[in-house]
Backbone as JSON Lines, residues from 0, in Angstrom:
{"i":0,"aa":"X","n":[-25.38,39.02,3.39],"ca":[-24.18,38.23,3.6],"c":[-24.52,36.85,4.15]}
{"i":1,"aa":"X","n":[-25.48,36.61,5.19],"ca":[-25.95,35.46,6.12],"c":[-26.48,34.83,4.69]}
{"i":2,"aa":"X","n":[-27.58,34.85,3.9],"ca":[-28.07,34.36,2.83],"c":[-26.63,34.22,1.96]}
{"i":3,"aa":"X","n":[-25.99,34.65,1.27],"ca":[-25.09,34.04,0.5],"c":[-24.37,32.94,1.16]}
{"i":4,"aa":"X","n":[-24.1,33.29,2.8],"ca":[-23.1,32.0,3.12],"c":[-24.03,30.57,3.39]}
{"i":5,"aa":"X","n":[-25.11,30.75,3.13],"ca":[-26.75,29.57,3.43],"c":[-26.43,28.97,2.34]}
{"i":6,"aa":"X","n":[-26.58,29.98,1.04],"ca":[-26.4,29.43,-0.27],"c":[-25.43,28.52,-0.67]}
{"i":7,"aa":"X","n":[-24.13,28.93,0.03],"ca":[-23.02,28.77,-0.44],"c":[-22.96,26.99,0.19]}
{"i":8,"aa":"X","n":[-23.07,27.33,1.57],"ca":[-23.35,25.72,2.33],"c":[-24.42,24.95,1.33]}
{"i":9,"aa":"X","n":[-25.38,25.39,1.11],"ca":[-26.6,24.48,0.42],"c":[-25.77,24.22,-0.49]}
{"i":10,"aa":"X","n":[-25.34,24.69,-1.48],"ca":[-24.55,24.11,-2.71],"c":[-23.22,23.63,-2.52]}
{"i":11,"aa":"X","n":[-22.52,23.76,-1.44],"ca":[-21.61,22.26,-0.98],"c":[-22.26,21.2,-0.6]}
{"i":12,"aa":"X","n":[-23.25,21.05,0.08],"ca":[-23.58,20.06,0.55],"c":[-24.21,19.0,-0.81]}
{"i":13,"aa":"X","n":[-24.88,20.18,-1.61],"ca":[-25.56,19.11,-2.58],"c":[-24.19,18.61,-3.94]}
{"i":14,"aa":"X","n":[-23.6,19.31,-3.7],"ca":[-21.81,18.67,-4.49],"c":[-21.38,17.51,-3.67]}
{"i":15,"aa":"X","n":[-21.48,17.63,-2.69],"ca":[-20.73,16.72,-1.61],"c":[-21.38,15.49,-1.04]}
{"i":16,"aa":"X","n":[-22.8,15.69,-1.31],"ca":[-23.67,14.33,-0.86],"c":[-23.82,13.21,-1.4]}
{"i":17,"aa":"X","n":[-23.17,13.65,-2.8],"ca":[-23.21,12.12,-3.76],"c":[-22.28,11.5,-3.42]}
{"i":18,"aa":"X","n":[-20.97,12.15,-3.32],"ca":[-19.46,11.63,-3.19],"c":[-19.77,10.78,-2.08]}
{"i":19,"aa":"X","n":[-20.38,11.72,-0.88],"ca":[-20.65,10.94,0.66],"c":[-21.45,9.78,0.53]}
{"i":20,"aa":"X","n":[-22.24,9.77,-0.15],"ca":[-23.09,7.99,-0.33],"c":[-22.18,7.12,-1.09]}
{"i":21,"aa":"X","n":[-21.38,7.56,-2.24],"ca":[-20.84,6.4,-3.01],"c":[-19.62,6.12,-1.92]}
{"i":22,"aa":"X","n":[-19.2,6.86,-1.1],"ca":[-17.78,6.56,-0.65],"c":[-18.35,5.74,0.8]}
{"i":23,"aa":"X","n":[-19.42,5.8,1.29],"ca":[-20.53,5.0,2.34],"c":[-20.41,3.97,1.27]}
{"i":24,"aa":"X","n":[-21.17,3.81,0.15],"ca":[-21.21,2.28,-0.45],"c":[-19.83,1.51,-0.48]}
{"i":25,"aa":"X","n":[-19.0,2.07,-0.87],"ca":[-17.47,1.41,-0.59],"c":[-17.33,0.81,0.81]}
{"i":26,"aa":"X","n":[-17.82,1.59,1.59],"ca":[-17.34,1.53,2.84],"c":[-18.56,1.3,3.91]}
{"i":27,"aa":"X","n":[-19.08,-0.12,4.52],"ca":[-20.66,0.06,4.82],"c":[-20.54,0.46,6.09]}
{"i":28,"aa":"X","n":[-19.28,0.35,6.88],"ca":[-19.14,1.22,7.91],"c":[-19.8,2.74,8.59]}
{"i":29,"aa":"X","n":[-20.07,2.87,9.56],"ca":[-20.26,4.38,10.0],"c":[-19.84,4.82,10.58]}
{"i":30,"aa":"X","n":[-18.84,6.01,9.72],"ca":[-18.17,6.5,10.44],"c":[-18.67,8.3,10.61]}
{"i":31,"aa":"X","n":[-18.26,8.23,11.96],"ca":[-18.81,9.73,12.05],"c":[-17.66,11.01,12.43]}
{"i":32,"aa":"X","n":[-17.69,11.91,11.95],"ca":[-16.84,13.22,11.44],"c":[-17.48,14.01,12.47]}
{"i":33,"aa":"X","n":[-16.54,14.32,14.16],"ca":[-17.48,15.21,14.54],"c":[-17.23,16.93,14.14]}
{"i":34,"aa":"X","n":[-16.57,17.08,13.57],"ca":[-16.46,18.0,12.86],"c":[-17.99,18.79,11.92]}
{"i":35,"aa":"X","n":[-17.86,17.67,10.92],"ca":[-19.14,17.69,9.92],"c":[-20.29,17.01,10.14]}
{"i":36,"aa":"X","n":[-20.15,16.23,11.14],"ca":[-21.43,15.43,11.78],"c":[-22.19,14.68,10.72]}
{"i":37,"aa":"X","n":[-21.14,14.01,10.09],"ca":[-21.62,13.17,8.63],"c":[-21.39,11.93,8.8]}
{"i":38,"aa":"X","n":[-21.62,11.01,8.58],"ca":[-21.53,9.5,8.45],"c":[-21.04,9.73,6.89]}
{"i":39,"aa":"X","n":[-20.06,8.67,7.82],"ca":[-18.91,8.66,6.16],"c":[-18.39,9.54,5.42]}
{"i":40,"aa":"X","n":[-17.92,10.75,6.16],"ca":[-17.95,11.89,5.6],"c":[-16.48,11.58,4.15]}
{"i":41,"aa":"X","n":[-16.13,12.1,3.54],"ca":[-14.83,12.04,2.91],"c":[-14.16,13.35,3.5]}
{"i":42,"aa":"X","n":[-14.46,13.81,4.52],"ca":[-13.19,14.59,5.16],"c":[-12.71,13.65,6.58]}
{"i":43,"aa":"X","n":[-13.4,12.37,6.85],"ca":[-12.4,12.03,8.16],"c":[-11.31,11.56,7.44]}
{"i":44,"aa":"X","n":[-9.8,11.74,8.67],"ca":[-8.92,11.32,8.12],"c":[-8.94,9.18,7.85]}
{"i":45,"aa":"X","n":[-9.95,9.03,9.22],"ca":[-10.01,7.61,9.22],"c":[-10.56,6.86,8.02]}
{"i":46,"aa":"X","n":[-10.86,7.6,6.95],"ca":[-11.57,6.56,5.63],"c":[-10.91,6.96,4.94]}
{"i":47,"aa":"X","n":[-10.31,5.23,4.39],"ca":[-9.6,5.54,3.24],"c":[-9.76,5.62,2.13]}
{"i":48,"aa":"X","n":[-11.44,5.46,2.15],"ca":[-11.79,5.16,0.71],"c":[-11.86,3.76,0.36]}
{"i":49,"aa":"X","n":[-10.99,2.99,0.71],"ca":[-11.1,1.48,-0.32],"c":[-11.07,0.84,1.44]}
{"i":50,"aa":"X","n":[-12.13,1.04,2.25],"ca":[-11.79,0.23,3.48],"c":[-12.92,-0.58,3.62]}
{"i":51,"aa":"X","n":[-13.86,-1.35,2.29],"ca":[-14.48,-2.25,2.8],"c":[-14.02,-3.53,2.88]}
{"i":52,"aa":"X","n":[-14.43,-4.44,4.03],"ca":[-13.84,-5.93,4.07],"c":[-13.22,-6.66,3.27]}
{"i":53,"aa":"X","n":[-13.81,-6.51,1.81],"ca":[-13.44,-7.58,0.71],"c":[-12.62,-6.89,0.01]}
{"i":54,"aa":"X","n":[-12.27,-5.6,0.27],"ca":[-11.57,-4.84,-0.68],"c":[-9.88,-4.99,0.08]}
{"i":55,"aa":"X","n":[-10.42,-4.8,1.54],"ca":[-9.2,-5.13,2.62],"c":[-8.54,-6.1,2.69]}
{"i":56,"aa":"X","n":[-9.34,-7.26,2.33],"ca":[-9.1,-8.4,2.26],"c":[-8.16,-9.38,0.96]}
{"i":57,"aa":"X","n":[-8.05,-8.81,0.1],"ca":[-7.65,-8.96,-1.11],"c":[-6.1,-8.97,-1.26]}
{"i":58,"aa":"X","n":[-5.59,-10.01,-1.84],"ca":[-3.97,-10.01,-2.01],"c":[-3.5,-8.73,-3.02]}
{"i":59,"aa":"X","n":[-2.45,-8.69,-2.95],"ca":[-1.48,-7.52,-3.97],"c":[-1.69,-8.63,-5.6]}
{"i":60,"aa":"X","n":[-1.79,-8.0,-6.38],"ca":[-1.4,-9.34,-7.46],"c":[-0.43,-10.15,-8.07]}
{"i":61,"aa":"X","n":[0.37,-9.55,-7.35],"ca":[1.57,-10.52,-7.61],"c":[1.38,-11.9,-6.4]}
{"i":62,"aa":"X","n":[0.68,-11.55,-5.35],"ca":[0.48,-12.84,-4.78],"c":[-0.21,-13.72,-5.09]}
{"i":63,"aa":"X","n":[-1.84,-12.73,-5.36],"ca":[-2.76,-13.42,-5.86],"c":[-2.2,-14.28,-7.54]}
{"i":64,"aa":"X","n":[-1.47,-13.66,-8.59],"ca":[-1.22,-14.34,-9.52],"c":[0.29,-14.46,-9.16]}
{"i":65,"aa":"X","n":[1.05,-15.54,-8.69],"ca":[2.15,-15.56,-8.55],"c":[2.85,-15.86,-10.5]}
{"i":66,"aa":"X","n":[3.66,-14.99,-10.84],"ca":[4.22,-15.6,-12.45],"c":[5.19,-16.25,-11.9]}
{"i":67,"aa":"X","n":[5.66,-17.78,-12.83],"ca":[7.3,-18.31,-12.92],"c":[7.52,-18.32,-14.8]}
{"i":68,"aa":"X","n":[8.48,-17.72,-14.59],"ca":[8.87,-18.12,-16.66],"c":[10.09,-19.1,-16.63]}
{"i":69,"aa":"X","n":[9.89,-20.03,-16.83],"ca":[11.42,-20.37,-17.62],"c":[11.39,-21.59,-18.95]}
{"i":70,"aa":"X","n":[12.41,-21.74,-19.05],"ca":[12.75,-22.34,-20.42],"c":[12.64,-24.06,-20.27]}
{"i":71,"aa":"X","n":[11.43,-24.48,-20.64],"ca":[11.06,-26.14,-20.32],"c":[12.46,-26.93,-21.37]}
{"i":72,"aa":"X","n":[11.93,-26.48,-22.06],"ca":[13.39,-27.19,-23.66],"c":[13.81,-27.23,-24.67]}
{"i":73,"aa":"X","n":[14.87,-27.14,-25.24],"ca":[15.51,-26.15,-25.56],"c":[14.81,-24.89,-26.67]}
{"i":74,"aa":"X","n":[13.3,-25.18,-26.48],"ca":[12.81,-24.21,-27.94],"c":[11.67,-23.72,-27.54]}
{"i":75,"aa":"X","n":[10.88,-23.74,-26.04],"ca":[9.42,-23.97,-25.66],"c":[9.56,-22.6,-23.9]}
{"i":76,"aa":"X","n":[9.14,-22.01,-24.03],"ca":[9.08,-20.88,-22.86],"c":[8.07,-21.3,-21.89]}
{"i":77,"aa":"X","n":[7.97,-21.59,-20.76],"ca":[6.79,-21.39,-19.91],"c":[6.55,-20.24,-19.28]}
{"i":78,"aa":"X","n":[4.86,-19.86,-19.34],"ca":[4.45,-19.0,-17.89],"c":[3.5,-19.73,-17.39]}
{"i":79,"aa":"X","n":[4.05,-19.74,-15.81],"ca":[3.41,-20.36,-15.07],"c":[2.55,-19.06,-14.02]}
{"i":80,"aa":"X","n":[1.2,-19.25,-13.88],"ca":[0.45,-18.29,-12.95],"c":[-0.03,-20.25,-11.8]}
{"i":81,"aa":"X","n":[0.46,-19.65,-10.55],"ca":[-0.07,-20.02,-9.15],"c":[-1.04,-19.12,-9.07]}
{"i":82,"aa":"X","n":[-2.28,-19.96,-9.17],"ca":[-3.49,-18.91,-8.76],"c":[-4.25,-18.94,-7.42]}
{"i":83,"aa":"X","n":[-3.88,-17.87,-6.45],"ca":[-4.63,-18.28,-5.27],"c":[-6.24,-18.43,-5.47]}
{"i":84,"aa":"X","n":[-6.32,-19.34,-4.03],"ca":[-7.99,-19.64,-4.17],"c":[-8.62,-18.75,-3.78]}
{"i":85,"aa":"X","n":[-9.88,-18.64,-4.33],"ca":[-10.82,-17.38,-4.43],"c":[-10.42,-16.17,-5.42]}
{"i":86,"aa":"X","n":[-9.29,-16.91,-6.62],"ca":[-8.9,-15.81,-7.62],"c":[-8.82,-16.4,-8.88]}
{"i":87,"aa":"X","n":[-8.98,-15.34,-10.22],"ca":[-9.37,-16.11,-10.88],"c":[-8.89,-15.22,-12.06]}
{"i":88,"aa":"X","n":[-7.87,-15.59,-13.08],"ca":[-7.44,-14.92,-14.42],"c":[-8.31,-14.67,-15.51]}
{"i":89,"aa":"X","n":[-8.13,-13.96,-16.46],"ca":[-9.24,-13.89,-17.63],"c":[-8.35,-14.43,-18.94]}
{"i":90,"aa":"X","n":[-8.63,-15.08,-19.31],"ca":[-8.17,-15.26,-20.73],"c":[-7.83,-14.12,-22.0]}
{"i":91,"aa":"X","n":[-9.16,-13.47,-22.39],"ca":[-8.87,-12.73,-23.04],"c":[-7.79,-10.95,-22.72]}
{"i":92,"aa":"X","n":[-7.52,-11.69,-21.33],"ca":[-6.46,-10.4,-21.53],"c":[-5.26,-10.88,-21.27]}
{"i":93,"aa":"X","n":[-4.83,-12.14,-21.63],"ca":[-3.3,-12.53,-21.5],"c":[-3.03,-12.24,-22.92]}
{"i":94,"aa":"X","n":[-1.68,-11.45,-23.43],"ca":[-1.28,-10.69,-23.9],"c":[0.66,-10.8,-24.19]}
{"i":95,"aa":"X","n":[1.25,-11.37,-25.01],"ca":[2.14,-11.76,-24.75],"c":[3.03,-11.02,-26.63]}
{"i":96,"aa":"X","n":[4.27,-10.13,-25.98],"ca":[4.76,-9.67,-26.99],"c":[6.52,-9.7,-27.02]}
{"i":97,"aa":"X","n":[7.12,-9.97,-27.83],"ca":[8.34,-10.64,-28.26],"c":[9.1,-8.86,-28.15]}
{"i":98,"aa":"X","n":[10.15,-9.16,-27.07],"ca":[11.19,-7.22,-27.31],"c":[12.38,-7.61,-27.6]}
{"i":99,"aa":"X","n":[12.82,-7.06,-28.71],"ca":[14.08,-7.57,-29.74],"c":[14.02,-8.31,-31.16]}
{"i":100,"aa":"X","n":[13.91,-9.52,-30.91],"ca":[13.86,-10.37,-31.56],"c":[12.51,-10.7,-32.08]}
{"i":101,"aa":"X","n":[12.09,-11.76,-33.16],"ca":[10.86,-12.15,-33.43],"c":[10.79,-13.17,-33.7]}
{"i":102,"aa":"X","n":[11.31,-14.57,-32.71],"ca":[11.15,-15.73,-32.57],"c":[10.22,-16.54,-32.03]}
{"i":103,"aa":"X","n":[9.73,-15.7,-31.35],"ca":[8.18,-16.65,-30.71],"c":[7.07,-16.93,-31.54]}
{"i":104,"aa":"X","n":[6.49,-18.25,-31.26],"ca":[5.91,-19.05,-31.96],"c":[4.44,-18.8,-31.54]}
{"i":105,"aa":"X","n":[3.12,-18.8,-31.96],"ca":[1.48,-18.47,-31.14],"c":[1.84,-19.45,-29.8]}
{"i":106,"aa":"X","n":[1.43,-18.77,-28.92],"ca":[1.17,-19.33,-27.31],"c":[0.26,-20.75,-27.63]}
{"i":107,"aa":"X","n":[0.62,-21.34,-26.77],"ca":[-0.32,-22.59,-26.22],"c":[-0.99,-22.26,-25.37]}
{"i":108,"aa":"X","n":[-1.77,-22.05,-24.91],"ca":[-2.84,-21.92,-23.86],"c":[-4.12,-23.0,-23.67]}
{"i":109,"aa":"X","n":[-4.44,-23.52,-22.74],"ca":[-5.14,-24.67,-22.4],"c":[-6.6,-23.61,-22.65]}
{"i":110,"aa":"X","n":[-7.27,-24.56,-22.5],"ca":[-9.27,-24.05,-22.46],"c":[-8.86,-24.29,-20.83]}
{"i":111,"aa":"X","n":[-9.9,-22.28,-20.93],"ca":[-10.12,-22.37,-19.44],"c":[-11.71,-22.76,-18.96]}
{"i":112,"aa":"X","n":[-12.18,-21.83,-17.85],"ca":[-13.6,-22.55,-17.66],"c":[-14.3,-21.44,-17.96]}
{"i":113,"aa":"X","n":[-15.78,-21.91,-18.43],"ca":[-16.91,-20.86,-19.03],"c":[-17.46,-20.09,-18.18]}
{"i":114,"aa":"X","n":[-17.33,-19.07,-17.84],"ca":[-18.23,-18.58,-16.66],"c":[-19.01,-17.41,-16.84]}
{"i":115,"aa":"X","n":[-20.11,-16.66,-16.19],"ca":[-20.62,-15.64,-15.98],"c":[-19.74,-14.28,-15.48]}
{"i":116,"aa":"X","n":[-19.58,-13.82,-15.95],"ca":[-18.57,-12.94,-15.06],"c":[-19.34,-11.65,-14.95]}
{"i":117,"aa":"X","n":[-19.77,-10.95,-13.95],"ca":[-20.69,-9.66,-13.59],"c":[-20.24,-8.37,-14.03]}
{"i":118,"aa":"X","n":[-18.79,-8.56,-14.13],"ca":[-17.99,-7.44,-14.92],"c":[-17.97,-7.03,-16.41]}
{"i":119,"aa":"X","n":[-17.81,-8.81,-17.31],"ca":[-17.33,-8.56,-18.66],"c":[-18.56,-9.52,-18.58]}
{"i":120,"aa":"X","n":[-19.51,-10.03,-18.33],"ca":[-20.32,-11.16,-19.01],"c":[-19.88,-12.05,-19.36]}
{"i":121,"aa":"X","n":[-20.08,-12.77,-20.42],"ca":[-19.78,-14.52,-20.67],"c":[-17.67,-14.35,-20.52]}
{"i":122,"aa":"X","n":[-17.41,-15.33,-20.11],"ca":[-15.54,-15.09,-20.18],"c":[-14.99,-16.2,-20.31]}
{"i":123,"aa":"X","n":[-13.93,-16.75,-20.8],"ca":[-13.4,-18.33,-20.3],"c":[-12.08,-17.68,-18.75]}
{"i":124,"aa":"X","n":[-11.96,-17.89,-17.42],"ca":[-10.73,-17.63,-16.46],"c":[-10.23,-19.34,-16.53]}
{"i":125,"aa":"X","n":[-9.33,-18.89,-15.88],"ca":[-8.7,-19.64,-14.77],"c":[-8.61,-19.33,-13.5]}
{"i":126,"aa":"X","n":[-8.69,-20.83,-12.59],"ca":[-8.07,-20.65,-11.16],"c":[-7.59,-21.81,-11.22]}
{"i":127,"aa":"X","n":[-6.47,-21.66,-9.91],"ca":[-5.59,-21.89,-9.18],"c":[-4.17,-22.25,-10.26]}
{"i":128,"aa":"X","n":[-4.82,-22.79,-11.36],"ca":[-3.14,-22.66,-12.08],"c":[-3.19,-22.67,-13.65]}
{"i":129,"aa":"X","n":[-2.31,-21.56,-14.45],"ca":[-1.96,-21.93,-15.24],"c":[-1.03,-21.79,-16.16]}
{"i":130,"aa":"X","n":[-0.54,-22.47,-16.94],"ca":[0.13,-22.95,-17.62],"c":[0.13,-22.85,-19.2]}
{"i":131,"aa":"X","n":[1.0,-21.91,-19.72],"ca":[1.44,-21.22,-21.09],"c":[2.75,-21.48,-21.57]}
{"i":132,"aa":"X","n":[2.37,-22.74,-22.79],"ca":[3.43,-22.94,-23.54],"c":[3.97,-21.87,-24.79]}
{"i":133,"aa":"X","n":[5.45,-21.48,-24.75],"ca":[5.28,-20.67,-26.08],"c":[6.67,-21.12,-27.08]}
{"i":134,"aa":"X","n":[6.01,-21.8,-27.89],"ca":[7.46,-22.21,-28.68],"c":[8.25,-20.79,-29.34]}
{"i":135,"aa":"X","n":[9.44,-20.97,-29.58],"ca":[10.26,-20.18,-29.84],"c":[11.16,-20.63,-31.15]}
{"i":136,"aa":"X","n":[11.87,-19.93,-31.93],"ca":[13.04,-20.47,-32.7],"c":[14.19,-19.97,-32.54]}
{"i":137,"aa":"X","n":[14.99,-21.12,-31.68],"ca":[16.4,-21.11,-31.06],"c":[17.14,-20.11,-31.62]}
{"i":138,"aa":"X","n":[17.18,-20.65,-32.8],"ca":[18.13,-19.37,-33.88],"c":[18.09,-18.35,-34.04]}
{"i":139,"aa":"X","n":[17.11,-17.56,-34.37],"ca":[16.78,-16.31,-34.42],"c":[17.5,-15.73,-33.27]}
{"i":140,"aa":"X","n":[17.07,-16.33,-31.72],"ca":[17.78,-15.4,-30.71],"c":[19.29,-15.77,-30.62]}
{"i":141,"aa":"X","n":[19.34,-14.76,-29.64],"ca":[20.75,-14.71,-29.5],"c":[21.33,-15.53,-27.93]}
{"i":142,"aa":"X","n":[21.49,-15.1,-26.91],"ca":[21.61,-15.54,-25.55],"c":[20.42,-15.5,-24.74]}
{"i":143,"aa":"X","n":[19.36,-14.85,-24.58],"ca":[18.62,-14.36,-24.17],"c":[17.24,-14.07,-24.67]}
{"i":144,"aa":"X","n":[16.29,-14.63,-24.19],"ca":[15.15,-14.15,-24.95],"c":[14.13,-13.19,-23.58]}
{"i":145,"aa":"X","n":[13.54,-12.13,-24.52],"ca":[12.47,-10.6,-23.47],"c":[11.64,-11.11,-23.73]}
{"i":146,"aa":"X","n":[10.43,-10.64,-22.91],"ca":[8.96,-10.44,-23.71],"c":[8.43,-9.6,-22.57]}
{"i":147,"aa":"X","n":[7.31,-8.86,-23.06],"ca":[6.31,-8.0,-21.92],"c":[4.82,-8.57,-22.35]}
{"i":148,"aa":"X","n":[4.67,-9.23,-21.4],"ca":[3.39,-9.98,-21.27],"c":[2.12,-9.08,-20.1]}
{"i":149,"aa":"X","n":[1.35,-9.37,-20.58],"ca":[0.24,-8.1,-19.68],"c":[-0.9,-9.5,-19.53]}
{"i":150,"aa":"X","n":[-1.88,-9.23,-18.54],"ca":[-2.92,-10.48,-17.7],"c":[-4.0,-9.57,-16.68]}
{"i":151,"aa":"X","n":[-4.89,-9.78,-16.39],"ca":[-6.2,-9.3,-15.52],"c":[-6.73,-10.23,-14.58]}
{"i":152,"aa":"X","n":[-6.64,-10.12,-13.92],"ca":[-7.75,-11.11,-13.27],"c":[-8.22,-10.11,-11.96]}
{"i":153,"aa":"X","n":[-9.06,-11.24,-11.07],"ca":[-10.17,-10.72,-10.08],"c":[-10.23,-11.69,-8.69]}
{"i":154,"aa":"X","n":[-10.57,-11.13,-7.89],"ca":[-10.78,-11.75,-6.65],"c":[-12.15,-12.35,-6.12]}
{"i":155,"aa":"X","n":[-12.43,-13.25,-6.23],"ca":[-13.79,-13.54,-5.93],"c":[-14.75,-12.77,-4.97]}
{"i":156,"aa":"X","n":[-14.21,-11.95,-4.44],"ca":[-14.53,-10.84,-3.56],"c":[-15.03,-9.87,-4.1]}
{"i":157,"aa":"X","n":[-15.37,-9.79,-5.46],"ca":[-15.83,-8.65,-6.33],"c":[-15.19,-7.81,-6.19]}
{"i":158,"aa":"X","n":[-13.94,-7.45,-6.75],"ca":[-12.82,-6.78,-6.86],"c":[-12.02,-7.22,-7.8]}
{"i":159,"aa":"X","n":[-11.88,-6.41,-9.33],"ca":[-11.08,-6.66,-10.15],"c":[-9.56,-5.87,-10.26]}
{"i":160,"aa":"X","n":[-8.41,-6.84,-10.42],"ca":[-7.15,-5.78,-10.79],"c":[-7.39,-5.38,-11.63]}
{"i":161,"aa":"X","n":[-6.37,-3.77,-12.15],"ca":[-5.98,-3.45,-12.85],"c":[-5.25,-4.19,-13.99]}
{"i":162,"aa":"X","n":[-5.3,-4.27,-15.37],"ca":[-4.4,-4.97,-16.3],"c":[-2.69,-4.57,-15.84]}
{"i":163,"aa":"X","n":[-1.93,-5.99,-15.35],"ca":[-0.91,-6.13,-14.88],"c":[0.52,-6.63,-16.23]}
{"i":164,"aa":"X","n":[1.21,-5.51,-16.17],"ca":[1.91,-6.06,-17.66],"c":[3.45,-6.43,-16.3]}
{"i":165,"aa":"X","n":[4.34,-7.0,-17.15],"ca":[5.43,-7.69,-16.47],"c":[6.25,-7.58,-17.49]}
{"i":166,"aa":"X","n":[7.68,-7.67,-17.72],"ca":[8.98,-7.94,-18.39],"c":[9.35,-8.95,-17.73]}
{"i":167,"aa":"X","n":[9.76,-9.86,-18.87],"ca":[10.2,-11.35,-18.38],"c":[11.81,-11.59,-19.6]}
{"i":168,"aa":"X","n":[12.51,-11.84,-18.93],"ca":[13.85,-11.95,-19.5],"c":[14.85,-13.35,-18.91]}
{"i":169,"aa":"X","n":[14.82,-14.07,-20.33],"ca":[15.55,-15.17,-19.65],"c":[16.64,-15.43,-20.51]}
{"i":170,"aa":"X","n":[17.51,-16.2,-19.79],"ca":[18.89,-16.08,-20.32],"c":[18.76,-17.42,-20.8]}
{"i":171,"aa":"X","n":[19.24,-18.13,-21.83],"ca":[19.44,-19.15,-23.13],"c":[20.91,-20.02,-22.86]}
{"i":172,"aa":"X","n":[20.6,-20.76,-21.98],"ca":[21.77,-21.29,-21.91],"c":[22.4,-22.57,-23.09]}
{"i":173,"aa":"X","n":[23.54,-22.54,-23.74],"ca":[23.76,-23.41,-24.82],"c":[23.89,-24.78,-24.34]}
């Protein structure tokens, strides 16, 4: 019985020791479990898992990418991203699709900057701002024009969001 419950510990521990270093690399802290007498254990209640500095440190993304949409004149849509500093959008995942109607015209999008990116390799982002023209044809809609637009970006902190989609609905005034 003493030998099976040896066994049984030896083969939690060796299940459990990987989890305990990668969740230590998240976290370079040491924290100790006097319970399990582990540094960094993933049974204290005090680790949350995502509690290193830069990870802590990091806006929600709606701050970090603040969106504004509205209607420049009478035929042309803007999205505007406020990009905080130390954050930075990706190009290839702005993503922009017409719900209802099928009046929108290909996006305008400026050249962003060339960079290295450690995640995706070569990329064009943006920071701190930008700016998406999208012509439209008046007629087609009706009062109102939808769209669900989706965007990625990252925190210079080495921490990437999740792909962030949005519904944007604006009303067409005559």
């Amino acid at each position: 019985m003493l030998t099976t419950l040896t066994k049984t510990i030896f083969v939690s521990c060796l299940l459990f020791y990987p989890l305990i270093l990668q969740a230590q690399l998240l976290d370079n802290a040491t924290i100790t479990t006097p319970a399990l007498n582990v540094p960094g254990s993933l049974f204290n209640n005090a680790n949350t898992g995502l509690s290193s500095s830069a990870i802590q440190s990091v806006l929600p993304a709606d701050s970090a990418f603040a969106l504004s949409a509205y209607i420049e004149t009478p035929n042309t849509l803007v999205l505007l991203w406020e990009i905080k500093n130390g954050y930075y959008l990706y190009r290839k995942s702005l993503s922009f699709t017409e719900t209802g109607t099928n009046s929108l015209q290909s996006p305008i999008i400026p050249t962003g900057i060339q960079t290295e990116d450690e995640f995706f390799g070569e990329v064009e982002v943006y920071y701190q701002r930008l700016l998406v023209r999208i012509p439209f044809d008046r007629d087609e809609l009706g009062n109102s024009l939808a769209l669900e637009l989706s965007y990625q970006g990252c925190a210079e902190a080495n921490y990437c969001y999740p792909m962030q989609t949005k519904s944007v609905s604006l009303e067409i005034l005559q």
